[in-house]
mmCIF file of the N, C-alpha and C atoms, coordinates in Angstrom:
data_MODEL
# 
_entry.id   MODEL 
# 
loop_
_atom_site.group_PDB 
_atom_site.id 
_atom_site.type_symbol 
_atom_site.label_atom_id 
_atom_site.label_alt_id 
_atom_site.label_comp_id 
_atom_site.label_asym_id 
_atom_site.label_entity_id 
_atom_site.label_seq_id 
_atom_site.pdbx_PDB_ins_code 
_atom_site.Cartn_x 
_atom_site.Cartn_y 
_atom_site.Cartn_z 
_atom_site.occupancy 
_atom_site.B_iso_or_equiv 
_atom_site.pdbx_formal_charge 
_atom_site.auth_seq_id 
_atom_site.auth_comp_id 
_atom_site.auth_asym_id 
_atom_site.auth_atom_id 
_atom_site.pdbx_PDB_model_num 
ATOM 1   N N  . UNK A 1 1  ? 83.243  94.063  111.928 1.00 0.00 ? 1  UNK A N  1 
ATOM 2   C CA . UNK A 1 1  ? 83.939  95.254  111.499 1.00 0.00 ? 1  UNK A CA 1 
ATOM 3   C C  . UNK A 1 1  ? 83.553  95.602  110.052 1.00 0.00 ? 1  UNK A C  1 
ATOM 4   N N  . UNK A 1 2  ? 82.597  95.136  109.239 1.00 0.00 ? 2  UNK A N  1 
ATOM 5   C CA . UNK A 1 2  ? 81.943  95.616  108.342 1.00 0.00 ? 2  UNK A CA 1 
ATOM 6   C C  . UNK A 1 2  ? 81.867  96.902  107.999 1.00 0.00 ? 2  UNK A C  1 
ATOM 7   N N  . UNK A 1 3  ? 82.232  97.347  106.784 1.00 0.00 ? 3  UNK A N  1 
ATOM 8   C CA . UNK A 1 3  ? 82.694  98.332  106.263 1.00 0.00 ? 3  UNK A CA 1 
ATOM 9   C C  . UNK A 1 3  ? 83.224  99.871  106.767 1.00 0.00 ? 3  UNK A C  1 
ATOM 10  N N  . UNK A 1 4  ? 84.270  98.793  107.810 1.00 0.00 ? 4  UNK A N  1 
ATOM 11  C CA . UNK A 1 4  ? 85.363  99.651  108.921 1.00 0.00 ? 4  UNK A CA 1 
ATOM 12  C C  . UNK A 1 4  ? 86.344  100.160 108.061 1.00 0.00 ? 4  UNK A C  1 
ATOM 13  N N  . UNK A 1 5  ? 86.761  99.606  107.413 1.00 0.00 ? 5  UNK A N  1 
ATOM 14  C CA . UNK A 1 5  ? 88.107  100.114 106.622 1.00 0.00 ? 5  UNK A CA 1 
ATOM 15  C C  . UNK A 1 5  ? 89.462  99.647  107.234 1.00 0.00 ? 5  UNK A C  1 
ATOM 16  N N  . UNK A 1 6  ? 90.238  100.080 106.397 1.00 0.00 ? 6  UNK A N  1 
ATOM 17  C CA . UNK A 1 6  ? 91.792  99.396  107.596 1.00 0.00 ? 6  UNK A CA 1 
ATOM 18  C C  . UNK A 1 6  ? 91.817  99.720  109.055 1.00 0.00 ? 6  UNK A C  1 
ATOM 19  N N  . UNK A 1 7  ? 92.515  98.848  109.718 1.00 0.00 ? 7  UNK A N  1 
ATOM 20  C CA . UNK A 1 7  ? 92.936  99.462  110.959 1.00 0.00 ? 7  UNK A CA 1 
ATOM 21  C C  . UNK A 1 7  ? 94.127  98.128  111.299 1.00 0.00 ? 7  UNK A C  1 
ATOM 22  N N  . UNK A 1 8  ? 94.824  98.890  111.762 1.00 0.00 ? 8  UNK A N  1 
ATOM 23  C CA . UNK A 1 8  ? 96.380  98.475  112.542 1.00 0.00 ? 8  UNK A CA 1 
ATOM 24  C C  . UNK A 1 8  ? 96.516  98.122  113.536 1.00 0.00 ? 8  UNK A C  1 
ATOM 25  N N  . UNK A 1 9  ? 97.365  96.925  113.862 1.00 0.00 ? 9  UNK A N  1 
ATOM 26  C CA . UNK A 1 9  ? 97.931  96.313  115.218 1.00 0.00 ? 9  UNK A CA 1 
ATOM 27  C C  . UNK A 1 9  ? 99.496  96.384  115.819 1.00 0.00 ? 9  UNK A C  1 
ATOM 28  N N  . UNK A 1 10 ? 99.481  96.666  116.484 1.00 0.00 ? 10 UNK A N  1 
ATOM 29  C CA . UNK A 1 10 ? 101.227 97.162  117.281 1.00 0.00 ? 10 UNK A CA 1 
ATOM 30  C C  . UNK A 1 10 ? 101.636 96.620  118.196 1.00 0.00 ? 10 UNK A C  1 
ATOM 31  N N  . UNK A 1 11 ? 103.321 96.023  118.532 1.00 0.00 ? 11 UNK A N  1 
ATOM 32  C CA . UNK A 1 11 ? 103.244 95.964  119.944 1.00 0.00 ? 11 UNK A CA 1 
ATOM 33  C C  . UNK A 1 11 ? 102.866 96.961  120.906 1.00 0.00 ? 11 UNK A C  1 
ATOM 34  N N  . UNK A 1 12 ? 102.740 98.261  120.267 1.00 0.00 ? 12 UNK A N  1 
ATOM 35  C CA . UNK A 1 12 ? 101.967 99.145  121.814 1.00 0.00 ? 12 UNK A CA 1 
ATOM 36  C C  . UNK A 1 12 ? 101.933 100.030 120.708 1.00 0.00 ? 12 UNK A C  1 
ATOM 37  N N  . UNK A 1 13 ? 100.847 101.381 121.594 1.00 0.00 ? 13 UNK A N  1 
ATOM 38  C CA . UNK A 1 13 ? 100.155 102.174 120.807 1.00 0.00 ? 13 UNK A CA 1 
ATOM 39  C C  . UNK A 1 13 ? 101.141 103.284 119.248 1.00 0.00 ? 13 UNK A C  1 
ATOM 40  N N  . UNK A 1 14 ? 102.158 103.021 120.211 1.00 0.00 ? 14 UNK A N  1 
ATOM 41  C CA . UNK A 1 14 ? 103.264 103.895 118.813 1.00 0.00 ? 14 UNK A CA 1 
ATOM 42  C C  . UNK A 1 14 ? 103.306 103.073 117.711 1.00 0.00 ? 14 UNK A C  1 
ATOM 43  N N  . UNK A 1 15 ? 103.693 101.748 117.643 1.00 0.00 ? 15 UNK A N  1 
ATOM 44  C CA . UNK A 1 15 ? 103.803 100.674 116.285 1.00 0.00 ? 15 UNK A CA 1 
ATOM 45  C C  . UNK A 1 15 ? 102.720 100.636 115.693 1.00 0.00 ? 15 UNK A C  1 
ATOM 46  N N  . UNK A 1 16 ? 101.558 100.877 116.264 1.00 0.00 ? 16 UNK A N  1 
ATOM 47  C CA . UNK A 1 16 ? 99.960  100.817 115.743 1.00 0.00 ? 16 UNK A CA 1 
ATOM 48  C C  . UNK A 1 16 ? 99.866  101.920 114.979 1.00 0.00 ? 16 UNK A C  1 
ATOM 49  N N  . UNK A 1 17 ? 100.398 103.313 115.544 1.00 0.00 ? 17 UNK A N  1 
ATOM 50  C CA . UNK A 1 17 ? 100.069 104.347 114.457 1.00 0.00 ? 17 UNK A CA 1 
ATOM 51  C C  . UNK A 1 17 ? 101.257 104.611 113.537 1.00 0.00 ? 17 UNK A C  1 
ATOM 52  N N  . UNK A 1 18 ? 102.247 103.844 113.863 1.00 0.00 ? 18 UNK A N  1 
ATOM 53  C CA . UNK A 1 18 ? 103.108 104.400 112.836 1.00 0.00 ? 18 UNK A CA 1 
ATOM 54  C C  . UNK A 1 18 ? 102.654 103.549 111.717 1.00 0.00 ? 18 UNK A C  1 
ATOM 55  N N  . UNK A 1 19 ? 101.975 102.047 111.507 1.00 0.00 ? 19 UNK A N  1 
ATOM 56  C CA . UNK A 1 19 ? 101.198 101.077 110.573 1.00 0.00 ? 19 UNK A CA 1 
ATOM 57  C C  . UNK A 1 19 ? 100.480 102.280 110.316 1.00 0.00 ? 19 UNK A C  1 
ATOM 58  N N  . UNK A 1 20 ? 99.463  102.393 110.521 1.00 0.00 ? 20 UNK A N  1 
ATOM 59  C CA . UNK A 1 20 ? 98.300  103.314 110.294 1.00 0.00 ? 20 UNK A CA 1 
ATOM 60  C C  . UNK A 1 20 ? 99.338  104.600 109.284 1.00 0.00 ? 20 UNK A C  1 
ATOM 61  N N  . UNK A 1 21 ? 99.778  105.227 109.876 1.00 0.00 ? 21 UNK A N  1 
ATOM 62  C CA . UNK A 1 21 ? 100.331 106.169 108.761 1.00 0.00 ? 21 UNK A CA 1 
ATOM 63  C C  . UNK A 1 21 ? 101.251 105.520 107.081 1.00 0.00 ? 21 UNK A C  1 
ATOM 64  N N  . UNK A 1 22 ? 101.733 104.347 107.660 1.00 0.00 ? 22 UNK A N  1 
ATOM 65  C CA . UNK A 1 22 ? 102.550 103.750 106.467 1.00 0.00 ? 22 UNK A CA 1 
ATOM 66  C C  . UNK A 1 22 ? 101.220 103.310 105.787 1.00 0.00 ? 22 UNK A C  1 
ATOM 67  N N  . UNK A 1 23 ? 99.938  103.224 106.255 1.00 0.00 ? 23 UNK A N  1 
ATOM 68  C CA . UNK A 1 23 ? 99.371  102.775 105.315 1.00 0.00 ? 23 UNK A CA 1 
ATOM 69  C C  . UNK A 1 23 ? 98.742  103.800 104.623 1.00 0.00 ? 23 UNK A C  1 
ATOM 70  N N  . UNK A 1 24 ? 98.350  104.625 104.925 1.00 0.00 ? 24 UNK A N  1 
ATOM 71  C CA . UNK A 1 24 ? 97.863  105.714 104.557 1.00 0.00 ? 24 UNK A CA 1 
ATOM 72  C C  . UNK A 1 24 ? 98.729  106.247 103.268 1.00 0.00 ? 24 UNK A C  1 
ATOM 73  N N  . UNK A 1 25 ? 99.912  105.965 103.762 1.00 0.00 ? 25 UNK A N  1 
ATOM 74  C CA . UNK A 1 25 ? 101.335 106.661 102.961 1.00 0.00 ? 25 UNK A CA 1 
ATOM 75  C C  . UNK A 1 25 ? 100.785 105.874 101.461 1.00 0.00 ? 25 UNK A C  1 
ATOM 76  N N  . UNK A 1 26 ? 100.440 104.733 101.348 1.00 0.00 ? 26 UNK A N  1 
ATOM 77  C CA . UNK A 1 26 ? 101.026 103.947 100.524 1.00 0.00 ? 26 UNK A CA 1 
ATOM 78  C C  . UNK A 1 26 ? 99.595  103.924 99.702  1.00 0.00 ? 26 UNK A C  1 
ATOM 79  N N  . UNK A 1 27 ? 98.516  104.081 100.113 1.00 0.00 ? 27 UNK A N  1 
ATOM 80  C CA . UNK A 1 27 ? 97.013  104.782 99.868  1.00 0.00 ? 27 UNK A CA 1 
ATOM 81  C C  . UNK A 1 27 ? 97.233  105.544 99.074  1.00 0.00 ? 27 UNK A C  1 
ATOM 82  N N  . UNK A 1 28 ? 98.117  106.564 99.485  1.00 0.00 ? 28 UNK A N  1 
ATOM 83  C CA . UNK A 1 28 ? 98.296  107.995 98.466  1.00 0.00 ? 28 UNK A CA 1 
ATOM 84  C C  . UNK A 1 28 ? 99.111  107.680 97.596  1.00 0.00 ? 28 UNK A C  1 
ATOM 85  N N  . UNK A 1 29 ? 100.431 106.754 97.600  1.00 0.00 ? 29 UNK A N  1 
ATOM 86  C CA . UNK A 1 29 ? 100.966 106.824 96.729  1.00 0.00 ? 29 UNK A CA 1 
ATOM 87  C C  . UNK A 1 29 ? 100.346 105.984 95.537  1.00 0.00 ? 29 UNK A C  1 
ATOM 88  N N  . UNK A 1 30 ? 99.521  105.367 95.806  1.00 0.00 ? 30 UNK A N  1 
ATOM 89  C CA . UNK A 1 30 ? 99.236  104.017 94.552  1.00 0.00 ? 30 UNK A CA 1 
ATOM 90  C C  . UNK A 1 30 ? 98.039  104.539 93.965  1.00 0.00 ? 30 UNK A C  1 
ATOM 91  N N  . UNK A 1 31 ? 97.425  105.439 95.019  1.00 0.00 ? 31 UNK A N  1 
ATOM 92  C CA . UNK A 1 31 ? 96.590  106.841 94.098  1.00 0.00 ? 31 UNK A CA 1 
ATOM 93  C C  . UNK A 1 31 ? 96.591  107.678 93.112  1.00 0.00 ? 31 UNK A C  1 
ATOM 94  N N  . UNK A 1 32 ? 98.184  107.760 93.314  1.00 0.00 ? 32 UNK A N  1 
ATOM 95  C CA . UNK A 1 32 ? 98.767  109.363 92.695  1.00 0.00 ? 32 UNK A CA 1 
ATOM 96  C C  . UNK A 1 32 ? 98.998  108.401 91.404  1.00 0.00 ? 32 UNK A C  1 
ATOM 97  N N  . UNK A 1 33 ? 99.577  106.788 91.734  1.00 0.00 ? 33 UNK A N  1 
ATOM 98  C CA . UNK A 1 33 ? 100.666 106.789 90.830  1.00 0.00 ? 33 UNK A CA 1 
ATOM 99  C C  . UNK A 1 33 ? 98.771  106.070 89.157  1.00 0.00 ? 33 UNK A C  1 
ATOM 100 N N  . UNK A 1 34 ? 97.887  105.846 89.765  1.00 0.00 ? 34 UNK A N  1 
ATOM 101 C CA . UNK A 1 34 ? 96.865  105.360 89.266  1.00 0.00 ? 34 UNK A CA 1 
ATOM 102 C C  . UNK A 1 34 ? 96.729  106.241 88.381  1.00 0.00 ? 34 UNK A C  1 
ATOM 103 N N  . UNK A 1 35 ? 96.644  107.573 88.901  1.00 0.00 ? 35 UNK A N  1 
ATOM 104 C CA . UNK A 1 35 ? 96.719  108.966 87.782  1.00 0.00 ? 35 UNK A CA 1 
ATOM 105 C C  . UNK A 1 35 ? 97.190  109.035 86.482  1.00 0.00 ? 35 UNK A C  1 
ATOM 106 N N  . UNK A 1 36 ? 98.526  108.090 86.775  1.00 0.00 ? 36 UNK A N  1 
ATOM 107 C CA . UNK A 1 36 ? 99.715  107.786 85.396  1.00 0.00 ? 36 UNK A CA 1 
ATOM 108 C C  . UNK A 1 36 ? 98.542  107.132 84.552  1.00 0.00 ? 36 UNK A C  1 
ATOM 109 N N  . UNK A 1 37 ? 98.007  106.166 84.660  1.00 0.00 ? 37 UNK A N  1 
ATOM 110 C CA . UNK A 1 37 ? 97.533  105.469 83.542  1.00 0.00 ? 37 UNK A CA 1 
ATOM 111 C C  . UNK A 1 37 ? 98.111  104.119 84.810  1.00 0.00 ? 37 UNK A C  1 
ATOM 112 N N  . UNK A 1 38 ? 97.538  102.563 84.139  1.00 0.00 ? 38 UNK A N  1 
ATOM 113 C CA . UNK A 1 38 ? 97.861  101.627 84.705  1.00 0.00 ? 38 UNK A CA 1 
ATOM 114 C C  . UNK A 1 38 ? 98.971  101.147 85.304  1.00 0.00 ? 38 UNK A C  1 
ATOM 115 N N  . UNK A 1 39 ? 98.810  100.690 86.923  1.00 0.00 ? 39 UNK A N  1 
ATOM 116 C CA . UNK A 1 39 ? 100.389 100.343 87.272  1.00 0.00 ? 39 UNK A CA 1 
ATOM 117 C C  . UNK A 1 39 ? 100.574 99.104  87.306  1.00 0.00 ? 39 UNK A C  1 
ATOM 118 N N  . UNK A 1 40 ? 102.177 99.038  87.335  1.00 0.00 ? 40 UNK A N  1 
ATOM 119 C CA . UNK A 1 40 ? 102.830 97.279  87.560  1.00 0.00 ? 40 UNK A CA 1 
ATOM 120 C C  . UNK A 1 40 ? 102.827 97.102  88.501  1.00 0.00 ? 40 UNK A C  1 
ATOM 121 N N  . UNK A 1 41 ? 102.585 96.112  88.685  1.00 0.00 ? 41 UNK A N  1 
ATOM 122 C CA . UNK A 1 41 ? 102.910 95.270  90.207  1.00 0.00 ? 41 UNK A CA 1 
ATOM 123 C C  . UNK A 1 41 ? 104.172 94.704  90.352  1.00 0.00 ? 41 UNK A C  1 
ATOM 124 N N  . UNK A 1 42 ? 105.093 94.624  91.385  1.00 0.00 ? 42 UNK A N  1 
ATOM 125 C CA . UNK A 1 42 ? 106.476 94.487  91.843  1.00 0.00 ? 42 UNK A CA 1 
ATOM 126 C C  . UNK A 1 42 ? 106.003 92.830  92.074  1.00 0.00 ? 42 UNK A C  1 
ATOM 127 N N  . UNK A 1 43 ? 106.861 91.684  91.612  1.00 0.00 ? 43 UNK A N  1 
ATOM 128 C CA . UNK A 1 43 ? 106.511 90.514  92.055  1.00 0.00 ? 43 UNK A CA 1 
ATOM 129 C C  . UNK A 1 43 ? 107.031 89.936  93.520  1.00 0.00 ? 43 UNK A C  1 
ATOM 130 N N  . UNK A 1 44 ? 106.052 89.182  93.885  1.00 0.00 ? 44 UNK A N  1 
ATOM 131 C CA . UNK A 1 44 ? 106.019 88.968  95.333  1.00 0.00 ? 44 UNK A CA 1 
ATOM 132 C C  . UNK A 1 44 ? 107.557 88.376  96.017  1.00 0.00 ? 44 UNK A C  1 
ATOM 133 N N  . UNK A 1 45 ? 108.187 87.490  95.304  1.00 0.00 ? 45 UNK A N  1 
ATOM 134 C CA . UNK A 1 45 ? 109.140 87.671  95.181  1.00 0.00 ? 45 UNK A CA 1 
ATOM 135 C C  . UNK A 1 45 ? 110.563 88.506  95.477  1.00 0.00 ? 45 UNK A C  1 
ATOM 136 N N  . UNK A 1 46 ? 110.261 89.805  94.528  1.00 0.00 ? 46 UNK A N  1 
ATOM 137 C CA . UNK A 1 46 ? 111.327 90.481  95.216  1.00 0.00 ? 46 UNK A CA 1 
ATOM 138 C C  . UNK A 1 46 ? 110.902 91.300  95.893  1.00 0.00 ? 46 UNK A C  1 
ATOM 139 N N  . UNK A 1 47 ? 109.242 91.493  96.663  1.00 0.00 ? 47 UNK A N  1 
ATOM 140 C CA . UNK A 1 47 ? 108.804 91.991  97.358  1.00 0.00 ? 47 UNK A CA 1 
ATOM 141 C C  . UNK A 1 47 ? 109.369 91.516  99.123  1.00 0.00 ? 47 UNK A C  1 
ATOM 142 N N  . UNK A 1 48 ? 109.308 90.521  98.991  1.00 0.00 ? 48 UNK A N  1 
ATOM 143 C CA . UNK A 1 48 ? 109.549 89.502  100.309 1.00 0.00 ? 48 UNK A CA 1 
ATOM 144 C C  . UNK A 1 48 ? 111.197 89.712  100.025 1.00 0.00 ? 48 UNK A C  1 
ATOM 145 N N  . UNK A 1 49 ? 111.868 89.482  98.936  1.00 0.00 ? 49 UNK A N  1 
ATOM 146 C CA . UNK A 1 49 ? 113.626 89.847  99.214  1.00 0.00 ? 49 UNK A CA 1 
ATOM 147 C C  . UNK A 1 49 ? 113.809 91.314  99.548  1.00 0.00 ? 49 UNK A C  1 
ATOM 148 N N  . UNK A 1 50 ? 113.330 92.242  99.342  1.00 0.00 ? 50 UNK A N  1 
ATOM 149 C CA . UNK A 1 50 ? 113.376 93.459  99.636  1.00 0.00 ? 50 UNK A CA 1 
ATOM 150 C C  . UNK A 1 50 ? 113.319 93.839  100.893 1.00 0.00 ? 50 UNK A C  1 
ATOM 151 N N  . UNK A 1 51 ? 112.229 92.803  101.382 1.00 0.00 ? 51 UNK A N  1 
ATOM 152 C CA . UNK A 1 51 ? 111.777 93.078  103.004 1.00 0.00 ? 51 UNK A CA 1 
ATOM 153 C C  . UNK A 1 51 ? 112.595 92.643  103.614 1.00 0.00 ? 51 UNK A C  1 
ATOM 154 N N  . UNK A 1 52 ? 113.386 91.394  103.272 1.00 0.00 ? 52 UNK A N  1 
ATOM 155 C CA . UNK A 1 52 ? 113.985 90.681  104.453 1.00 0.00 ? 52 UNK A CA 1 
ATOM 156 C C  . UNK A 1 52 ? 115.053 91.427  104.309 1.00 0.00 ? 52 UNK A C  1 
ATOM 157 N N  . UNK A 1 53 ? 115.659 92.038  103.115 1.00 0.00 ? 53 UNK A N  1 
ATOM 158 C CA . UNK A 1 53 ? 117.131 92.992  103.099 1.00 0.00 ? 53 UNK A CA 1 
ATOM 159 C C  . UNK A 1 53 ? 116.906 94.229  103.923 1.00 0.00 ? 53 UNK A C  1 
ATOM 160 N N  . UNK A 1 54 ? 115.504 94.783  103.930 1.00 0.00 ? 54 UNK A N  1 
ATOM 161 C CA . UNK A 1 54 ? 115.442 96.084  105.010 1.00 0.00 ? 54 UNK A CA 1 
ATOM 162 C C  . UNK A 1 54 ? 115.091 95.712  106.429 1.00 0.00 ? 54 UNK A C  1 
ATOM 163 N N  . UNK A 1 55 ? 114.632 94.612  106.705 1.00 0.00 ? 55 UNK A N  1 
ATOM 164 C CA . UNK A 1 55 ? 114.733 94.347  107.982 1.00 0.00 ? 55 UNK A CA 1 
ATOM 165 C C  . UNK A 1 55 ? 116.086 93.686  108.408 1.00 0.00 ? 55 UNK A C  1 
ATOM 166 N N  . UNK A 1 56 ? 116.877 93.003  107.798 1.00 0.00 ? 56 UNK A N  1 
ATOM 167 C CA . UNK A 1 56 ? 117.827 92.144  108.586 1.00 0.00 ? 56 UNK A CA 1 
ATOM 168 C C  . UNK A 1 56 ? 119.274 92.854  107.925 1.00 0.00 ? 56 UNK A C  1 
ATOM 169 N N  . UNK A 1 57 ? 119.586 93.820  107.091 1.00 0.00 ? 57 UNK A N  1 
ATOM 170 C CA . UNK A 1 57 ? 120.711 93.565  106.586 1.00 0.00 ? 57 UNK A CA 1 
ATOM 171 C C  . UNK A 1 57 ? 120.937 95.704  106.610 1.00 0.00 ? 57 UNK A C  1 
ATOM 172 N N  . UNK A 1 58 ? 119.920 96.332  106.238 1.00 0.00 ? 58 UNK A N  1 
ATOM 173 C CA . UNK A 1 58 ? 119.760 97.818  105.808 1.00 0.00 ? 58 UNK A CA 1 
ATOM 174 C C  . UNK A 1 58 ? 119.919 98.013  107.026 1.00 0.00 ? 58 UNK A C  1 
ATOM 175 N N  . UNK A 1 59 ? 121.266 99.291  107.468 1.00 0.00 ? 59 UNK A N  1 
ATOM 176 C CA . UNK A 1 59 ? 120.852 99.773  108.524 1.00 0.00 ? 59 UNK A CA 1 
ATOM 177 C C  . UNK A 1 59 ? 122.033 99.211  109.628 1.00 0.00 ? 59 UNK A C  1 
ATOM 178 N N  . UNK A 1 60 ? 122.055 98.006  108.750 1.00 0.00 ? 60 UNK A N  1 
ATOM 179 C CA . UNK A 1 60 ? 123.058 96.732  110.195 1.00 0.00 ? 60 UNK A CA 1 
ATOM 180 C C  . UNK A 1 60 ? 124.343 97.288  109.991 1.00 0.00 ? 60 UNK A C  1 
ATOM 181 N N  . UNK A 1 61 ? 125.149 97.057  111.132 1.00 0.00 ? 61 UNK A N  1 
ATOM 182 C CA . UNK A 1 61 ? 126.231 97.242  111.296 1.00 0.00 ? 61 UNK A CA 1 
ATOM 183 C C  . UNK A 1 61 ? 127.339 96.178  111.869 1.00 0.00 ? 61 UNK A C  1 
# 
């Protein structure tokens, strides 16, 4: 797959493109935000607490 570029895996064809668009999303945003002048990086850390709060807790009822 040499100089394929990203591509996405799903449990079925909808989860595959909705990856594909979140990535795209996030392409543009770290694009736009490059424009500013240099960005920070969020540490991995509360990257992974963030995730597990929007998957298991955001949303729950």
């Amino acid at each position: 797959m040499a100089n394929h570029g990203p591509f996405t895996i799903g449990k079925d064809a909808r989860n595959a493109v909705k990856a594909a668009a979140m990535c795209e999303e996030v392409a543009r945003t770290v694009h736009l935000a490059k424009q500013g002048g240099d960005i920070h990086l969020i540490p991995q850390e509360l990257v992974d607490s963030l995730n597990d709060r929007y998957q298991n807790v955001y949303g729950q009822h």
